[in-house]
C-alpha positions as CSV (number, residue, x, y, z in Angstrom):
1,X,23.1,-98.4,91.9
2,X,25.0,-101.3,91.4
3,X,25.6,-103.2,88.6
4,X,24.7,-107.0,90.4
5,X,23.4,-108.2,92.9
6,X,23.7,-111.9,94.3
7,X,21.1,-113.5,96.4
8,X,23.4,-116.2,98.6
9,X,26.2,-116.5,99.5
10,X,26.5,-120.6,99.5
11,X,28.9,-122.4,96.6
12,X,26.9,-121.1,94.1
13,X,26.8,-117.6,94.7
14,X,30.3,-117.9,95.3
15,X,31.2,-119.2,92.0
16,X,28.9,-116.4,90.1
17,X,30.3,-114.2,92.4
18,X,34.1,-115.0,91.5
19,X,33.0,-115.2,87.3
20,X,31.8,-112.0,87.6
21,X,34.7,-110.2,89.2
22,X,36.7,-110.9,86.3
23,X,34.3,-108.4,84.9
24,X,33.9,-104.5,85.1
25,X,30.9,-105.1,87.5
26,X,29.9,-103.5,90.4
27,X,29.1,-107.0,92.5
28,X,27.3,-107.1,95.6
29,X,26.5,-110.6,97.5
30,X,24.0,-110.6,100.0
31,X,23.9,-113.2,103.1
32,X,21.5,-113.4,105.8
33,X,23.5,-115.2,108.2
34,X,27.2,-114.2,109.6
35,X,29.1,-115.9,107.1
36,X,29.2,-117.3,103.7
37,X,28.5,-120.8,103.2
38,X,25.8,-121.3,106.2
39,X,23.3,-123.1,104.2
40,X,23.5,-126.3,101.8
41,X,26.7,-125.5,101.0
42,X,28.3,-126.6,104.6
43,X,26.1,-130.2,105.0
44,X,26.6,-132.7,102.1
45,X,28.3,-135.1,101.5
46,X,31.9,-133.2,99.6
47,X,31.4,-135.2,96.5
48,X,32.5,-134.3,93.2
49,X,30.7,-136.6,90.9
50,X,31.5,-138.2,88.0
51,X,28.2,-137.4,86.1
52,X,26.6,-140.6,85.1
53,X,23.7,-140.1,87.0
54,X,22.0,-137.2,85.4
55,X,19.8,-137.2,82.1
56,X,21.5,-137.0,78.9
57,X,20.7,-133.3,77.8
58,X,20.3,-131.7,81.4
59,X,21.6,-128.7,82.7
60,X,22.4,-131.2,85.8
61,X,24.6,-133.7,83.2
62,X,26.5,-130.6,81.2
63,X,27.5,-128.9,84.2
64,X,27.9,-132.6,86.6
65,X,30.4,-133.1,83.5
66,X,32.1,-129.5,83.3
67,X,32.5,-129.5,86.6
68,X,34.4,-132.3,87.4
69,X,36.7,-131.0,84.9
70,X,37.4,-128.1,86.3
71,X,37.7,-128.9,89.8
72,X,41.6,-129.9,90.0
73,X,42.6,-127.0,88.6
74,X,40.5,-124.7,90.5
75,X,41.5,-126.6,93.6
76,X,45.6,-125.5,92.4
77,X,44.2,-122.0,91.8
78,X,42.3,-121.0,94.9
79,X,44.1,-123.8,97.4
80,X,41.6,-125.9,98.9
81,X,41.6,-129.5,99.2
82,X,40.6,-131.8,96.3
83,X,41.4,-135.5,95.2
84,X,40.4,-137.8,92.3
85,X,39.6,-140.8,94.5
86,X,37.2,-142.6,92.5
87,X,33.7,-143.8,92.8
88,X,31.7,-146.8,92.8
89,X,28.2,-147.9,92.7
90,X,27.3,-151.2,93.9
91,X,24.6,-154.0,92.2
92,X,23.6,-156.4,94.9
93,X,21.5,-158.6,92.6
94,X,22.3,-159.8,89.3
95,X,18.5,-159.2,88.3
96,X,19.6,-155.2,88.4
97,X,22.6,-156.0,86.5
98,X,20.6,-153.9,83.7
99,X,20.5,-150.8,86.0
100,X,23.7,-150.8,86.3
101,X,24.0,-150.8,82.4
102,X,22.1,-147.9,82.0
103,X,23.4,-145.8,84.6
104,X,26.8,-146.9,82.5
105,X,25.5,-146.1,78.8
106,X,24.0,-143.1,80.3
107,X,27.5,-141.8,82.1
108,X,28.4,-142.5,78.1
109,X,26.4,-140.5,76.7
110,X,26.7,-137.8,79.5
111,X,31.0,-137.8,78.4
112,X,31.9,-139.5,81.4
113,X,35.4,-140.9,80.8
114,X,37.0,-144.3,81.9
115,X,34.1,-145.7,83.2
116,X,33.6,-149.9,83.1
117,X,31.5,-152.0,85.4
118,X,33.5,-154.2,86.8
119,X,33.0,-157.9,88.7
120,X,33.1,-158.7,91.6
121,X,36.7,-160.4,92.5
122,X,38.5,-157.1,91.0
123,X,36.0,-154.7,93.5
124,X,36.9,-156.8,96.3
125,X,40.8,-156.2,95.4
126,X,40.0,-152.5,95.0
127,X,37.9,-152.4,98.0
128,X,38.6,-155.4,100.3
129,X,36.1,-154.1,102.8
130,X,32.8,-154.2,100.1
131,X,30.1,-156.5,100.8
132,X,30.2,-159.7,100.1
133,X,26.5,-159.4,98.8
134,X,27.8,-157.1,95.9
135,X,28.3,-158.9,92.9
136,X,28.8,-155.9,90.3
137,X,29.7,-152.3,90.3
138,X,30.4,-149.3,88.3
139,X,33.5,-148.1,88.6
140,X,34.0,-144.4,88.2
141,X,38.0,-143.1,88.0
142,X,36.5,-139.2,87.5
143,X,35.1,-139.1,91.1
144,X,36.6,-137.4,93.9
145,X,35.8,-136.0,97.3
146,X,36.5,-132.4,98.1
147,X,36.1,-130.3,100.9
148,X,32.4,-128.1,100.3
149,X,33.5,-125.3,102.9
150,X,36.9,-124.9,101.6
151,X,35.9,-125.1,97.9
152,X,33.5,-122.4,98.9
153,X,35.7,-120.2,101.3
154,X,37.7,-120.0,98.5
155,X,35.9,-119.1,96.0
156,X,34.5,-116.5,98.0
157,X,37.9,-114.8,99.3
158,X,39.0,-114.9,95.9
159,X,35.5,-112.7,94.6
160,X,36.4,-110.0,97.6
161,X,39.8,-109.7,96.5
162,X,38.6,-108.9,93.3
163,X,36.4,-106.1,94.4
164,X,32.9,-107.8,95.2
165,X,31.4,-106.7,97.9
166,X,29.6,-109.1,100.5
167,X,27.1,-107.9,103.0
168,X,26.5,-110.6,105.5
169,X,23.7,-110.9,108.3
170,X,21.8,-109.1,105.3
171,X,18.3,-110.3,104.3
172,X,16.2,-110.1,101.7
173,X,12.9,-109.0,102.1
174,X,11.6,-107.8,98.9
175,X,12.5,-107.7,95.2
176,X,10.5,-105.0,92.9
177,X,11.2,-104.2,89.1
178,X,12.0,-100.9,88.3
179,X,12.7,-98.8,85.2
180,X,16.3,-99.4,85.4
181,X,16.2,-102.9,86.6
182,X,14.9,-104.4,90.6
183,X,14.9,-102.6,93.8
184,X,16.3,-104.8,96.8
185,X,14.8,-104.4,100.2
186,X,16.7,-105.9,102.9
187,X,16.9,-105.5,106.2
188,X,20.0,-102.7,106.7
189,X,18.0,-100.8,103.5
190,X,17.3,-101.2,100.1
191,X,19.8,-101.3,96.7
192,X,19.1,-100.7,93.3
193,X,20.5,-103.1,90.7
194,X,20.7,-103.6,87.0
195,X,20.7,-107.7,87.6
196,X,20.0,-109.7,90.0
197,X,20.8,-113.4,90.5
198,X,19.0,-115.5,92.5
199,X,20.7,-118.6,94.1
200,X,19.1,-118.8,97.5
201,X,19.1,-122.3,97.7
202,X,15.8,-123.4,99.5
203,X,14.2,-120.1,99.5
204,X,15.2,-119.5,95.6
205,X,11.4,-120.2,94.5
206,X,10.4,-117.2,97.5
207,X,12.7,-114.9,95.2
208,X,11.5,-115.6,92.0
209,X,8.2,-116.0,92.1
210,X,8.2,-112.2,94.0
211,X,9.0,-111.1,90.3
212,X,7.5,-113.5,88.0
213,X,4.3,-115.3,87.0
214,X,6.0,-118.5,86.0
215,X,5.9,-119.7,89.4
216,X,8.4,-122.4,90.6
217,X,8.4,-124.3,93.9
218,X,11.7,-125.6,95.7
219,X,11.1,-128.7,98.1
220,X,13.5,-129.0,101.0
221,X,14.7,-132.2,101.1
222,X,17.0,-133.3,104.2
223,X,19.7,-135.4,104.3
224,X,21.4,-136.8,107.7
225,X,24.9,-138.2,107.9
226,X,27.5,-139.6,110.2
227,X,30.4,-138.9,110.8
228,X,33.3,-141.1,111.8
229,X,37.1,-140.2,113.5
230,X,40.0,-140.3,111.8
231,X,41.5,-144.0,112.9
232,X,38.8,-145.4,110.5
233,X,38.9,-142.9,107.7
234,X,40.9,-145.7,105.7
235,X,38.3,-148.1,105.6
236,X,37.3,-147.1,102.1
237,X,39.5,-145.7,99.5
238,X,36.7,-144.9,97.4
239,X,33.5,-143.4,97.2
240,X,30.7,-145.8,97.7
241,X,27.3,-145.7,96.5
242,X,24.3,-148.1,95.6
243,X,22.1,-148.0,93.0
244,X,20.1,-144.8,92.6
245,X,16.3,-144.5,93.6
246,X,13.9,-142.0,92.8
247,X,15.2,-140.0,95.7
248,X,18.8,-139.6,94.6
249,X,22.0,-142.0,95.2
250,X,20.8,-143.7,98.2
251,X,23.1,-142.9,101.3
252,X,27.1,-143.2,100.4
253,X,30.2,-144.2,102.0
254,X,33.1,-142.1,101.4
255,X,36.5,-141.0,103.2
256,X,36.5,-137.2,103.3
257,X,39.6,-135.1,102.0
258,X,40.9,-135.1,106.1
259,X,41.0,-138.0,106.6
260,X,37.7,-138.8,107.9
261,X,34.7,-141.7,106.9
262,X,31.2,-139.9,106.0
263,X,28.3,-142.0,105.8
264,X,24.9,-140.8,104.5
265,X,22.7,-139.2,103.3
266,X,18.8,-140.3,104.0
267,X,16.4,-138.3,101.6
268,X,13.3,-137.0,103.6
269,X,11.5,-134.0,101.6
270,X,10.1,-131.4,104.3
271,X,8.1,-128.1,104.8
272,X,10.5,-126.3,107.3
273,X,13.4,-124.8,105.2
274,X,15.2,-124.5,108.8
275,X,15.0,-128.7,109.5
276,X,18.5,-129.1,109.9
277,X,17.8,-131.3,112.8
278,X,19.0,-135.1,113.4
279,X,16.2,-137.4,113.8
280,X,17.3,-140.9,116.0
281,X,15.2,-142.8,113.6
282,X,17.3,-141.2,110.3
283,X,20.7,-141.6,111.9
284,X,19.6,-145.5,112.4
285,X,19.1,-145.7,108.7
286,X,22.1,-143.9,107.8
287,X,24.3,-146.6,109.8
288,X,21.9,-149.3,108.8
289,X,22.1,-148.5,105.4
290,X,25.3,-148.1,105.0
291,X,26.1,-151.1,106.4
292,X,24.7,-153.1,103.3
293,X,28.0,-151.6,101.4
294,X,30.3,-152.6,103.3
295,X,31.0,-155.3,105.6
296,X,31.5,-154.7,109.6
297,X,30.7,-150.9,109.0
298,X,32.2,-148.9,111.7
299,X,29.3,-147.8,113.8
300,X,31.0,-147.6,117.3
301,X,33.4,-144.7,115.6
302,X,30.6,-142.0,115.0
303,X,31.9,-138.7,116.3
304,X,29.1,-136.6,115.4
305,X,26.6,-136.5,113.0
306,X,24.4,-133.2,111.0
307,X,21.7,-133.1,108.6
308,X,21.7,-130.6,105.9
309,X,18.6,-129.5,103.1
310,X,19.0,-130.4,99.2
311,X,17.2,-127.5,97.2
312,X,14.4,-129.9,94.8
313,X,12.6,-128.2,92.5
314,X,9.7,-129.9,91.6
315,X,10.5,-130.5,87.8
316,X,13.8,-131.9,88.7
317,X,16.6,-130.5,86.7
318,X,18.4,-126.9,87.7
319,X,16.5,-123.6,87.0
320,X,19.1,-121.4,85.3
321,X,18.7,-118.2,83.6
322,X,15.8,-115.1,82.9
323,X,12.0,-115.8,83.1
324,X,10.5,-114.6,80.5
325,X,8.6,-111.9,82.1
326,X,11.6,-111.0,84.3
327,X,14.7,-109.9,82.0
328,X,17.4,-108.9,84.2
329,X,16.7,-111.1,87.2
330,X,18.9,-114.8,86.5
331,X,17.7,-117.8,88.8
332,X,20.3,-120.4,89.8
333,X,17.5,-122.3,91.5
334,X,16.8,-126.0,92.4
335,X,20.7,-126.4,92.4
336,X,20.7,-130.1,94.5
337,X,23.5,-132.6,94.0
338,X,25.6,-132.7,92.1
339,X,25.3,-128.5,92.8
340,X,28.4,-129.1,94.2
341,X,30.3,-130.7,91.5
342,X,28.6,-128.1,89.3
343,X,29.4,-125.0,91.1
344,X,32.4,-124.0,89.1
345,X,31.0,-124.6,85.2
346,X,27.4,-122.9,86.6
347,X,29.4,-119.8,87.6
348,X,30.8,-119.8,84.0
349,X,27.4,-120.8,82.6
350,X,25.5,-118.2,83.8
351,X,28.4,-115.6,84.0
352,X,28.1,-115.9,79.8
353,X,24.2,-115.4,80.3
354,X,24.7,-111.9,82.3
355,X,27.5,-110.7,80.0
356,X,24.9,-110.7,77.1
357,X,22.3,-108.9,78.6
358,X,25.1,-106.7,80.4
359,X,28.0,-106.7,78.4
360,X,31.4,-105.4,80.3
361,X,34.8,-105.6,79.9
362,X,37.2,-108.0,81.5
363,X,39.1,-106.8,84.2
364,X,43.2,-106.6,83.5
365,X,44.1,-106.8,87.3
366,X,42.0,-110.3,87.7
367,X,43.8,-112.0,90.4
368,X,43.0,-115.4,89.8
369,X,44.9,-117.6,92.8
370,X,44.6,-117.7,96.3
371,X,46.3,-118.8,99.0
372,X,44.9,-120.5,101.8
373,X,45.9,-121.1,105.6
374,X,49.1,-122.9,106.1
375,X,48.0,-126.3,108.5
376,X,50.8,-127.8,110.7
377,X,48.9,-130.6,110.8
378,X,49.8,-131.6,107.0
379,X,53.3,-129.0,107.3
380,X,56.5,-130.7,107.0
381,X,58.9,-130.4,109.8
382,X,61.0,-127.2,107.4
383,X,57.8,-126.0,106.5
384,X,56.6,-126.1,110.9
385,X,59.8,-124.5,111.5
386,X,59.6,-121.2,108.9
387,X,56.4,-121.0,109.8
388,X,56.7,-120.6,113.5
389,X,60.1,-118.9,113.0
390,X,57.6,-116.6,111.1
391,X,54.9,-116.1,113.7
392,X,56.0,-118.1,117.0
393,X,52.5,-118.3,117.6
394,X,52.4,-120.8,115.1
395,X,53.6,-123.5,117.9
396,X,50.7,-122.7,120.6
397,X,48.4,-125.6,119.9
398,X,44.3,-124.4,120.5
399,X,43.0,-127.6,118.7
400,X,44.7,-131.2,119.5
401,X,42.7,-133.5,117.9
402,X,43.3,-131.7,114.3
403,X,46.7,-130.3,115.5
404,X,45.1,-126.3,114.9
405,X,47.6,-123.3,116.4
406,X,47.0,-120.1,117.1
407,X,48.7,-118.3,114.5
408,X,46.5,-120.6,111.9
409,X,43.4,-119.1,114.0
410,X,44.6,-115.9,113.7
411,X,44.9,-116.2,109.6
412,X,41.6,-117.2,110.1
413,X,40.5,-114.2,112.0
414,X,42.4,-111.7,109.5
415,X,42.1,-112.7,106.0
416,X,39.9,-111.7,103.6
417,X,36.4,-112.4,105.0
418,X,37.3,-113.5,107.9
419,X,36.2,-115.8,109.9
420,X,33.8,-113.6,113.3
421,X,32.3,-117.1,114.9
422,X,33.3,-119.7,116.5
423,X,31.8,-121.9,113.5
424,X,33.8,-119.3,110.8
425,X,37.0,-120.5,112.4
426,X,36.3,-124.0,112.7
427,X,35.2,-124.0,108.9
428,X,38.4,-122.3,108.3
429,X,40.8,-124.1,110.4
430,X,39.2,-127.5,111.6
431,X,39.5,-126.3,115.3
432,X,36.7,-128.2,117.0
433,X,35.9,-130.9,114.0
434,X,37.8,-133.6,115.8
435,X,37.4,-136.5,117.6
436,X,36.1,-134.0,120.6
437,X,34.4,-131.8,118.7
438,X,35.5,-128.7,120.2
439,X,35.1,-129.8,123.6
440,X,38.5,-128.7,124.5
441,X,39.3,-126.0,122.0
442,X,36.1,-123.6,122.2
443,X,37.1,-121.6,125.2
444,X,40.9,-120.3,123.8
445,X,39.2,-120.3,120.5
446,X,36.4,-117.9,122.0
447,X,39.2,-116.0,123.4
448,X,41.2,-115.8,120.6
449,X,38.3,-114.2,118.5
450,X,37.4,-111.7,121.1
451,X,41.3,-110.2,121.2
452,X,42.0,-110.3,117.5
453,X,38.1,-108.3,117.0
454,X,37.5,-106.2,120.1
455,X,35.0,-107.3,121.3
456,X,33.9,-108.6,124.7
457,X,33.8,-112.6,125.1
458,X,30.2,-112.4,125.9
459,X,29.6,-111.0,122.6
460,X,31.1,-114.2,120.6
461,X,28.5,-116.5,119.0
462,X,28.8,-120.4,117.6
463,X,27.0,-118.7,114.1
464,X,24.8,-116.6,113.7
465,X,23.5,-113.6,116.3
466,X,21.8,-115.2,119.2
467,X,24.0,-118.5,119.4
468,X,26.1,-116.6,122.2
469,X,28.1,-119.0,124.6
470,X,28.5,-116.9,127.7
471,X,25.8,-113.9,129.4
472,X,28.9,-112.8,131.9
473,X,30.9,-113.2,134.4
474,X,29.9,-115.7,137.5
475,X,30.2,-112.9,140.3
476,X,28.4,-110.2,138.3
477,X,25.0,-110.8,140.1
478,X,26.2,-111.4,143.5
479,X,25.1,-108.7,145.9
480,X,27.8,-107.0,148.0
C-alpha cells in the first residue's frame, strides 16, 4: 500500500509529485512511456504567460497568475532555464481596439502587473521587426519563455531525490475503489493506494470517468510549430501574439530560452490522442500566419518542425480536485495552456487539497535545490577549464551544432532519472536539437548510451520500446 499514486508523469505530475515529497508520503508516479515528460509536456510552445487571457475567477486565471510568480524562483531552485522577456499581443485594426481593452481590464482584474497597451511608434522601437499592419498592442512585462522539458526534468529529479518513486513504461489499465482507497492495475501488476491523482493529460477523462459518474470528456486539440536555427533567434526579443480567438492565442512568435525562434501553434481539435503528426497544410499556416506579425518572417530558416496535443476539456476551465462520488481520487484534468505557466501553483493547489483529506507531516530533510548539467556551450572559459580538468571528457565534443560533450552526456546518463534514449539525452543535453538535428551526433550518442548502461547498441531506442535504430551488425546474415 502506498500512500499516492500519480497518473503522469508530464509537468503536472511533476509538480504534484515534488509538493508532495515535502510530505511524509509514500509517492509513486506512474509513466507509460520511457521517460517523464513524453506527452504535452515536451511540444508547446515554453511560454510562461502573463495571465490576462483567462476568465476572471478561473482556476486557469489564479493559477496563470501564481504561476508566473513563482517561476523565477523555482527556475534559481531546481536550475533550469527561465527569462522574463515580455509579451505582446498585436491589434491590426483599430475597429478591435476594444478587444484589446478587454483583454487589458481583464489582465486587471486577473492581478496582472505592469500591463499598458501601447501605440504603435513605441512597438516598432521595442520590436523593430512588427508589422507594419499593427497599429496597437498590449504589452505584457510579466511574460517570459522557459524551457518545458527542463522546467519539467527538474521538477522531476528534484521529487526522486526526495524519495518518490517513478515507474516508467508503466500503464494504467484499470482504477477500482476499495475499502481503503483504489486498486491500480497496470501492466507490471497492480498497487494499492490511499489517493490517487489523476493528471494524464489527454487520457485524464479515461481515468476519471473509470471511477465516477460525473463523466468528463477531454478533446485533443493539436498544435504544429516551426522551428527556426539559431542565426535568427534574434529576430524578436519578445513574445508575440495576436488577438485571441475561440481557439486560444492564435499561433505566436517567440525566441526560445536557447536561442532559437518558435513559431506556432495552429489549433486543430482531433479524435486520435496519438496525432502528433505534422500536416503540410498546418505547417503552411503556421508560417503563413505568423508572417502577419512580423514583417519578412524567416521561413527559409526552419530547421524542423513537431506538433504536440493541448488536453481541452469540454467546459473549458481546469478540472481540479475530488468528484463527489470519488473521495480520495484528485483530477488535475483539462490542464491546456497556460498548464505550463500553472504547473508550479497547481502542484501547491492541489498538494493543500490532499493534505486535508490525508494529513502528514512535513518532511525535515526536504531538499529543495537542484543542480542541473553544466553546458560548455554557455561555460566561461574558467568554468570549461575546471570542468574538463574535472572530467577530461568534458572536451570530446558529440554534438557541434549545440557545442554538447561527452562528459555532459554522461551526467545525462547517470543522474537521477536518467536519461535511457536517445530522445532522454537530447532533452537533457540538446545533443541532436541543432541546426542538424542529430544527423551527426546520433551514432556516438547511441554509443555513449549503450557503454554507460550495458546494454548492446541494437537495444537503444529514439523513445520509447520499438523506436530501435539498428537490428545488427551488416555481416550477421551473410552465409559462410
Amino acid at each position: 500500500m502506498v500512500d499516492v499514486v500519480v497518473i503522469g508523469a508530464g509537468v503536472t505530475g511533476c509538480a504534484i509529485a515534488r509538493e508532495l515529497a515535502k510530505y511524509e508520503y509514500k509517492v509513486t508516479v506512474l509513466e507509460r512511456a520511457s521517460d517523464v515528460c513524453e506527452g504535452t509536456s515536451k511540444a508547446n510552445s515554453g511560454i510562461v504567460h502573463a495571465g490576462y487571457d483567462a476568465h476572471p475567477g478561473t482556476l486557469k486565471a489564479k493559477l496563470n497568475v501564481e504561476g508566473n510568480r513563482m517561476m523565477e524562483a523555482l527556475s534559481e531552485e531546481l536550475d533550469f532555464p527561465f527569462k522574463r522577456n515580455g509579451s505582446l499581443v498585436l491589434c491590426f485594426d483599430d475597429e478591435d481596439r476594444p478587444k484589446l481593452q478587454r483583454l487589458y481590464e481583464q489582465g486587471l482584474e486577473n492581478g496582472v502587473k505592469e500591463l499598458r497597451i501601447i501605440e504603435k511608434d513605441e512597438l516598432k522601437q521595442l520590436e523593430p521587426n512588427i508589422s507594419d499592419n499593427a497599429v496597437a498592442a498590449l504589452y505584457a512585462p510579466a511574460g517570459g519563455i522557459v524551457c518545458p522539458f527542463g522546467l519539467t526534468l527538474a521538477l522531476a529529479e528534484n521529487a526522486a531525490v526526495n524519495g518518490v518513486d517513478f515507474r516508467l513504461n508503466t500503464e494504467v489499465q484499470n482504477i477500482e475503489k476499495t475499502n481503503g482507497g483504489y486498486r491500480v492495475a497496470t501492466n507490471h501488476g497492480v498497487l494499492e493506494s490511499r489517493v490517487v491523482i489523476n493528471a494524464a493529460g489527454v487520457y485524464a477523462d479515461r481515468f476519471h470517468n473509470m471511477v465516477s459518474e460525473e463523466k468528463i470528456h477531454i478533446i485533443p486539440r493539436k498544435g504544429e510549430y516551426c522551428l527556426m536555427d539559431k542565426k535568427v533567434g534574434g529576430f524578436v526579443s519578445r513574445t508575440v501574439f495576436q488577438l485571441p480567438t475561440i481557439y486560444g492565442k492564435g499561433v505566436l512568435v517567440t525566441p526560445t530560452v536557447h536561442g532559437n525562434l518558435l513559431a506556432g501553434p495552429t489549433a486543430v481539435d482531433v479524435e486520435d490522442c496519438e496525432a502528433v503528426n505534422t500536416t503540410r497544410e498546418g505547417l503552411d499556416d503556421v508560417l503563413k500566419r505568423a508572417a502577419l506579425s512580423v514583417s519578412h518572417f524567416p521561413a527559409g530558416q526552419v530547421i524542423t518542425s513537431f506538433a504536440g496535443l493541448r488536453a481541452h476539456e469540454e467546459k473549458g476551465d481546469f478540472i481540479i480536485g475530488q468528484p463527489e462520488d470519488a473521495p480520495g481520487f484528485f483530477d488535475a484534468a483539462g490542464i491546456e495552456s497556460p498548464g505550463l505557466t500553472c504547473a508550479p501553483a497547481l502542484g501547491r493547489y492541489l498538494a493543500k487539497q490532499i493534505l486535508e483529506y490525508l494529513p502528514a507531516q512535513a518532511k525535515k530533510d526536504f531538499i529543495g535545490t537542484r543542480k542541473g548539467i553544466p553546458s560548455m556551450a554557455l561555460a566561461g572559459p574558467e568554468e570549461r577549464a575546471k570542468l574538463i580538468e574535472e572530467n577530461p571528457l568534458y572536451a570530446n565534443v558529440v554534438c557541434r551544432c549545440e557545442l554538447v560533450t561527452e562528459g555532459e552526456i554522461m551526467d545525462a546518463i547517470h543522474r537521477p532519472l536518467g536519461a535511457t534514449t536517445l530522445d532522454g539525452v537530447k532533452r537533457r543535453t540538446r545533443a541532436g536539437m541543432g541546426r542538424c538535428q542529430a544527423g551527426f551526433c546520433s551514432p556516438k550518442t547511441v554509443e555513449i548510451l549503450a557503454r554507460e548502461l550495458d546494454r548492446d547498441m541494437a537495444e537503444i531506442s529514439k523513445n520509447d520500446p520499438g523506436s530501435e535504430f539498428l537490428t545488427g551488425y551488416d555481416k550477421d546474415d551473410i552465409e559462410e
